[in-house]
Structure formats: structure tokens, C-alpha cells
MARGU-521982 format. One line per 10 residues: number of its first residue (from 0); for each residue x, y, z of N, C-alpha, C. Coordinates in pm, whole numbers, plus 50000, padded with zeros to 5 digits. Layout:
NUM) X Y Z X Y Z X Y Z; ...
//
This chain:
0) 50084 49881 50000 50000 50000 50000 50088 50125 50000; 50047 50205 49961 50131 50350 49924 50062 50466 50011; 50199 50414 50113 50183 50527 50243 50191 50679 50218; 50177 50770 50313 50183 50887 50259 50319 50950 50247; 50382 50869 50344 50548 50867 50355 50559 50842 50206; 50578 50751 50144 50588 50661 49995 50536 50749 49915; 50350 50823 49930 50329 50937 49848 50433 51042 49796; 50472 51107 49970 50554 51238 49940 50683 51182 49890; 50793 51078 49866 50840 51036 49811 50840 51010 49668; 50734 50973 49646 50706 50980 49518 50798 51136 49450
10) 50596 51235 49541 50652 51379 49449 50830 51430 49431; 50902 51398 49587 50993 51430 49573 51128 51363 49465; 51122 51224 49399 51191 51147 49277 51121 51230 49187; 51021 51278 49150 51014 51417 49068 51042 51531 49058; 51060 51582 49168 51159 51687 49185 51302 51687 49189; 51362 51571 49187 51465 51569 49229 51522 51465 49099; 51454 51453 48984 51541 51307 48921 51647 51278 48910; 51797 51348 48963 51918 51281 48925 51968 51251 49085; 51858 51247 49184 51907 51223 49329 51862 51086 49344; 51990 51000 49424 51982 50873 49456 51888 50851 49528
20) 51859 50741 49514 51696 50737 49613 51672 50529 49613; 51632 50506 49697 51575 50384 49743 51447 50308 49676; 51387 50384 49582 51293 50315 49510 51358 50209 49437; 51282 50103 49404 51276 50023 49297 51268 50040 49171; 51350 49973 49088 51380 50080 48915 51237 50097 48847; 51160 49985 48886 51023 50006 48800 50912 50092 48852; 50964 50097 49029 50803 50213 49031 50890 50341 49030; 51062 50377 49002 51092 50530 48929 51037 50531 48767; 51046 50421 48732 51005 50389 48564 50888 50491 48553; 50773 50411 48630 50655 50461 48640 50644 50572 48662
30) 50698 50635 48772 50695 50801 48839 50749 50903 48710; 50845 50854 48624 50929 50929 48499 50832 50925 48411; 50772 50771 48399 50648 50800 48255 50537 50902 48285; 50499 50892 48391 50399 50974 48431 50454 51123 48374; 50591 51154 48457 50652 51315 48495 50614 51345 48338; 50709 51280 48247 50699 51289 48088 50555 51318 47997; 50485 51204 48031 50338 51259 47978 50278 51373 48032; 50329 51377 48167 50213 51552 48226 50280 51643 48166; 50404 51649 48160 50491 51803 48088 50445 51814 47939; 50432 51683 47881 50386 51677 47719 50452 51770 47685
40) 50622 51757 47644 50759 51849 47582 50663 51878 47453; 50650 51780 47398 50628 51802 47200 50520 51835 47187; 50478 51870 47091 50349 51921 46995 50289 51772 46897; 50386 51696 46900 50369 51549 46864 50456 51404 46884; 50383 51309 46896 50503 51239 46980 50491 51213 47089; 50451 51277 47195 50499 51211 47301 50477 51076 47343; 50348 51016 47319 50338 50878 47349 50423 50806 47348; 50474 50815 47212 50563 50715 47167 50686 50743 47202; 50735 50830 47257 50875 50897 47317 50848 50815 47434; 50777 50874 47469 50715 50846 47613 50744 50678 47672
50) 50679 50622 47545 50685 50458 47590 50851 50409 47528; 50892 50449 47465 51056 50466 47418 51129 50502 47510; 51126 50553 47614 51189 50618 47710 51212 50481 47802; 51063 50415 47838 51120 50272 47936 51154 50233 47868; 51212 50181 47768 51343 50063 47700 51430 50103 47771; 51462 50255 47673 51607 50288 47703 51637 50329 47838; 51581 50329 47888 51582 50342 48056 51671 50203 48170; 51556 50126 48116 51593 50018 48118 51738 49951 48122; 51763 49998 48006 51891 49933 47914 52014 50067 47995; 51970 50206 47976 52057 50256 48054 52162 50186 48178
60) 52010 50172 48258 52012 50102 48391 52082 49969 48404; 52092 49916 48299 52162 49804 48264 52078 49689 48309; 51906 49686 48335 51864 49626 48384 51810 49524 48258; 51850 49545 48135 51806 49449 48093 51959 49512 47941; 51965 49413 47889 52076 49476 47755 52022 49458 47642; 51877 49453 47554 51826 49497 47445 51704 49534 47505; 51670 49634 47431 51506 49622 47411 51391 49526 47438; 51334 49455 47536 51270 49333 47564 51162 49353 47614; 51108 49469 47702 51002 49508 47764 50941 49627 47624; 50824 49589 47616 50777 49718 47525 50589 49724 47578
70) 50602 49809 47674 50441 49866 47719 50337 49929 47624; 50382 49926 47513 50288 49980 47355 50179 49890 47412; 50161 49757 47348 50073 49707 47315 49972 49689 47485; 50023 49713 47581 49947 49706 47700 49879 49836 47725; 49936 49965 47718 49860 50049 47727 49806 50083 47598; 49809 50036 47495 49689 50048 47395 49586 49942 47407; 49604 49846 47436 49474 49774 47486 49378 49797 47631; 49498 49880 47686 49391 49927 47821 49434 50056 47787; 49408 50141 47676 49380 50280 47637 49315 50363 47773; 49172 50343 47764 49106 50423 47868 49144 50440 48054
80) 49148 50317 48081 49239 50294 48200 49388 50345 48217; 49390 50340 48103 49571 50420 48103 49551 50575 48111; 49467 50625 48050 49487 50763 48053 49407 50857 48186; 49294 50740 48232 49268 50804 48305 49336 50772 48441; 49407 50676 48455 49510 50689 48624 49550 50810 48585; 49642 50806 48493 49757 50923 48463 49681 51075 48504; 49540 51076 48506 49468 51214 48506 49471 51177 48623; 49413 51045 48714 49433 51059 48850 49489 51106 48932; 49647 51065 48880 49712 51108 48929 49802 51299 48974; 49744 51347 48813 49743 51488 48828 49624 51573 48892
90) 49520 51489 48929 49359 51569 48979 49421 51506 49131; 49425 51410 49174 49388 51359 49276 49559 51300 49392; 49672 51327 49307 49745 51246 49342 49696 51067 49382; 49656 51032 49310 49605 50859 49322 49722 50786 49212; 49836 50801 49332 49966 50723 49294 49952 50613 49278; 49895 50538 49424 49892 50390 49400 49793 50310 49275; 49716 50323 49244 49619 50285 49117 49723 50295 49030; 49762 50443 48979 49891 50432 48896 49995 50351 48875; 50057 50307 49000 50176 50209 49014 50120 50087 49021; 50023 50034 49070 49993 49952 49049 49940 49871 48874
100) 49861 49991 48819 49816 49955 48686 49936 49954 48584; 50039 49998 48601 50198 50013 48536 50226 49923 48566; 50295 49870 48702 50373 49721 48730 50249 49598 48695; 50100 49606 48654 50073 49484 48602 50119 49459 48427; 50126 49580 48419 50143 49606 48286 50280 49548 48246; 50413 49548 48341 50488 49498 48306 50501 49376 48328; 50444 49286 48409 50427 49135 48406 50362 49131 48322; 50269 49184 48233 50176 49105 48131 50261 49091 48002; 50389 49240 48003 50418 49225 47863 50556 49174 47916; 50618 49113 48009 50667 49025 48045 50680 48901 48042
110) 50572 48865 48058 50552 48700 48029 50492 48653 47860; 50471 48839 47832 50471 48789 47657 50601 48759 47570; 50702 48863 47652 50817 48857 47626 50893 48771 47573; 50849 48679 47706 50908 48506 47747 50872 48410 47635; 50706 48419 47623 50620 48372 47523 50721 48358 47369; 50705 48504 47303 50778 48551 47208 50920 48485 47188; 51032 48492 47282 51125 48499 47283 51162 48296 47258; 51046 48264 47326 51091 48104 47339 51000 48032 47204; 50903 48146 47117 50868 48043 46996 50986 48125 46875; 51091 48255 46913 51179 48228 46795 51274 48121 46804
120) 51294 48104 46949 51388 47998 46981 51384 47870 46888; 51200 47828 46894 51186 47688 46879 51186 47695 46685; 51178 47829 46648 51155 47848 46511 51320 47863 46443; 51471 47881 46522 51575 47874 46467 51586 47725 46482; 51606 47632 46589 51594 47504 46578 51529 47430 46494; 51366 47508 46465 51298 47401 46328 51396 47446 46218; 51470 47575 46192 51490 47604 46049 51645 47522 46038; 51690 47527 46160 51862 47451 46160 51862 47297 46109; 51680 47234 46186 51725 47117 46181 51648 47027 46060; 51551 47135 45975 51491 47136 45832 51625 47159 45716
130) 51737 47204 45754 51834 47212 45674 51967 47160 45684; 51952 47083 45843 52057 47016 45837 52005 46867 45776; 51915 46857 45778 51820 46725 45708 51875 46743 45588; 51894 46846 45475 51913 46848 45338 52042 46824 45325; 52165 46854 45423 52307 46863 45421 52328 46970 45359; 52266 47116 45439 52302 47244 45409 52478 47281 45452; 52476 47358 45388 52627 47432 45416 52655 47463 45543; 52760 47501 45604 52780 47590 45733 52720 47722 45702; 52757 47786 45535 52783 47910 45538 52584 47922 45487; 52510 47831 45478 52342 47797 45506 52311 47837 45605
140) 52351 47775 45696 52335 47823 45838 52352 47940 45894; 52471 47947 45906 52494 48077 45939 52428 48170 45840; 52387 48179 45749 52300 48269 45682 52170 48291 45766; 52114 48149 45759 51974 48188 45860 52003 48211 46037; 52102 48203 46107 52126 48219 46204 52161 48394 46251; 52200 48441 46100 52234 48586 46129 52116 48640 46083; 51938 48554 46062 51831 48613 46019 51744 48665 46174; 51822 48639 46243 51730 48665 46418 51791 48763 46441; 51876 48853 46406 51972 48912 46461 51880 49066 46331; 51882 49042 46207 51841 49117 46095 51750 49032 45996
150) 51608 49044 46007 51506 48917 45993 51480 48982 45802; 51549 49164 45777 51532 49149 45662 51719 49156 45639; 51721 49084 45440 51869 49087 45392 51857 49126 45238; 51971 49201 45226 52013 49219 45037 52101 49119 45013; 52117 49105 44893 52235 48981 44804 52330 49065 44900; 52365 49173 44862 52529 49265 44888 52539 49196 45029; 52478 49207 45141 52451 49212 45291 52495 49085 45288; 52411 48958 45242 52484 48807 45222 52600 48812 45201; 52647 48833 45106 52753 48837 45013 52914 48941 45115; 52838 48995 45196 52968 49017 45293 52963 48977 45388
160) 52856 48942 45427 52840 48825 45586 52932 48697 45576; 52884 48651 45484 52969 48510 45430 53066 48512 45349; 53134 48632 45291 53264 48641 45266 53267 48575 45101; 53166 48566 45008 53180 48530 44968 53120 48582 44815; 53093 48520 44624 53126 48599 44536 52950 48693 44580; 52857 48704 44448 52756 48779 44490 52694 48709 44428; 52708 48634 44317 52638 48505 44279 52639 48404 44384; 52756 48402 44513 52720 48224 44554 52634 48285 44710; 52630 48455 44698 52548 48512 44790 52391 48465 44763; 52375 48487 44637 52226 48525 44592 52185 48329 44540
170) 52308 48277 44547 52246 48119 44535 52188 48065 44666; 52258 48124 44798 52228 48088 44905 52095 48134 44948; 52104 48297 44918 51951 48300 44961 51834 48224 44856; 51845 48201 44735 51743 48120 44688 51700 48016 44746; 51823 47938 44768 51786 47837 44871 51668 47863 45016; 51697 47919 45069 51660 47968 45164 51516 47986 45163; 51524 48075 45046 51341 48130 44920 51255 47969 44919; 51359 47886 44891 51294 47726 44830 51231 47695 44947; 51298 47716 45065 51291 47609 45161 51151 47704 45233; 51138 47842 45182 51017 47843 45267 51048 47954 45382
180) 51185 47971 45416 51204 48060 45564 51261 48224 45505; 51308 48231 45336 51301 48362 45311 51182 48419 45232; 51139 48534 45207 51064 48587 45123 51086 48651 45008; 51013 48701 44940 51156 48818 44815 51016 48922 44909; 51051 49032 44905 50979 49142 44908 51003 49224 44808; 51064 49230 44721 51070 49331 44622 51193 49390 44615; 51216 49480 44504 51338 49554 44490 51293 49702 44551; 51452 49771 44635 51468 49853 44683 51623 49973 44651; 51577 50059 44661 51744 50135 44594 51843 50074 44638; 51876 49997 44717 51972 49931 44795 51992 49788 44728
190) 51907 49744 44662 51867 49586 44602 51775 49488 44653; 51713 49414 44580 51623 49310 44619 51649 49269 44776; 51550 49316 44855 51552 49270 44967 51427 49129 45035; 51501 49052 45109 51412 48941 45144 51404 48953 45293; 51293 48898 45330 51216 48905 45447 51233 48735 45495; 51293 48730 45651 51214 48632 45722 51063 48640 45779; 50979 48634 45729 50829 48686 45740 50827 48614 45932; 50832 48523 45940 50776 48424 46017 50871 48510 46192; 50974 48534 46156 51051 48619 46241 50975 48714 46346; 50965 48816 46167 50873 48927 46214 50765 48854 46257
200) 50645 48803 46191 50548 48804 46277 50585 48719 46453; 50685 48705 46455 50697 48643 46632 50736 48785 46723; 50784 48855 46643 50786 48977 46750 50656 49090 46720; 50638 49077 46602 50506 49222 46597 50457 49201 46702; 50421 49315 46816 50278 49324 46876 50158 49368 46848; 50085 49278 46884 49923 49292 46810 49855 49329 46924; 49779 49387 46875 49635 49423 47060 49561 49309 47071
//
């Protein structure tokens, strides 16, 4: 419960943001998203600054080292509830509702995280072990192994990953096309670029 001690604490990690303090990184997370949306810096943008800000926060903090938490898709599915704590909290000081509706928010897109993270897992293993079945190359592999890392590729991009001509670049990704795990998407000023479709759709968030 969020004492009044804990209240005036609060206000004061807002007044004070570069002073050390005893909170927990996620309910300062919370207290900063809030500070950020009430000032509303931009004329456009802020949401999305706004929810950009906990990554890199995050990652600052060293509490996590990529991008892994992303609160988009939670406070757009609880849109109305989201905006109105946040007014709560500027009409009423009603911190706790706030911190509370934030930290569920990060277990939910937490354990999607997990979700996400463990069907690309099981989707580099199907593609390693669908091509080690054929007696693919090393330099096969490692083609689709550097597709989790950059899920889209050009011939050129192959062709210096693997060290190799730009024809035995663009033979490899055909392969790849055959087997089902690349896409062509079309040509781009840069050159024909291909898509791991299946990639992307494991990370898009959907509402």
C-alpha cells in the first residue's frame, strides 16, 4: 500500500530526478512515465517517446541489455484505464492505482516477452534442423542464424556476411526462398531485399 510517507516520496523522485533514492527501478520507471506525459515536451510524439523512454531506461540502467520490455501494446489495449490513472494522478494524486496499473502492465508484457522469445527459439531450431536434414552448408546456416539478429537481407549484405562471390550470395539466399524461411519482398534502391516473414510476425505486437 502506498503510504503517505511513499506518496511524498514519490513527488519528491520528481523533483529531484538525478538524486539517489531507494525506490525500485520500475516504480521510478513509472513516476518518469507519468513526469513525461504531464509536461507533454512536443506538439507530437509524446506517446511514443514516452513509451521509448522505458526501454532505454531500462537498458541505461543496465537492467536488461536489448530492448525486451515494450508497454505499447498494453497500454493500447487498456487505452482508457491508462489515461485516466495518469489524470488521477494529476487531479487527485492517486499514485497507488497508477503504480499499480503500470507494474501489472509489466508482468503482462513480460511473460509475453518470454512467450515471444521462446517460439523464435523453437523456430531457429525448426529452420537449423529442416536444413541440416538436406546437408546444408555451414555458410546455410549461418546465413539463417544471422536472420534473428536482421530478419530482413540484400544479396550485397549476404555476400559480405559470408565472405563470399555475389552470385554464391544470391544462390544461398534462393535456397533459403525454396525452403520456405526467406521471402523476396521486392526491389529497393539498395537491392532486392528478402524478408524472414515468420521472424517478424513472432515479435510484431498485436492488441
Amino acid at each position: 500500500m502506498l503510504t503517505k510517507r511513499n506518496n511524498w516520496r514519490c513527488r519528491w523522485v520528481l523533483q529531484q530526478p538525478h538524486a539517489d533514492d531507494s525506490l525500485p527501478p520500475l516504480i521510478r520507471l513509472a513516476l518518469i512515465h507519468y513526469q513525461f506525459e504531464a509536461i507533454h515536451p512536443f506538439i507530437d510524439g509524446n506517446g511514443r517517446i514516452g513509451r521509448l523512454l522505458i526501454s532505454l531506461l531500462l537498458i541505461n540502467w543496465n537492467l536488461q541489455p536489448v530492448p525486451l520490455l515494450y508497454l505499447s501494446a498494453y497500454f493500447a489495449r487498456q487505452r482508457d484505464a491508462y489515461y485516466d490513472h495518469l489524470l488521477a494522478v494529476s487531479e487527485r494524486g492517486n499514485w497507488q492505482a497508477w503504480l499499480e496499473f503500470f507494474l501489472r502492465g509489466v508482468a503482462f508484457q513480460s511473460r509475453d516477452a518470454i512467450a515471444r522469445a521462446r517460439q523464435i527459439q523453437d523456430l531457429q531450431s525448426q529452420w537449423r534442423q529442416q536444413l541440416t536434414q538436406t546437408r546444408a552448408s555451414a555458410r546455410l546456416l549461418r546465413l539463417v542464424d544471422s536472420m534473428f539478429d536482421a530478419p530482413m537481407l540484400t544479396i550485397p549484405q549476404a555476400q559480405k556476411l559470408l565472405g563470399v562471390t555475389y552470385r554464391s550470395a544470391s544462390q544461398n539466399i534462393q535456397k533459403l526462398v525454396k525452403a520456405g524461411i526467406l521471402h523476396d519482398a521486392g526491389a529497393t534502391p539498395e537491392g532486392r531485399v528478402f524478408v524472414a516473414r515468420d521472424i517478424l510476425h513472432a515479435v510484431a505486437e498485436t492488441d
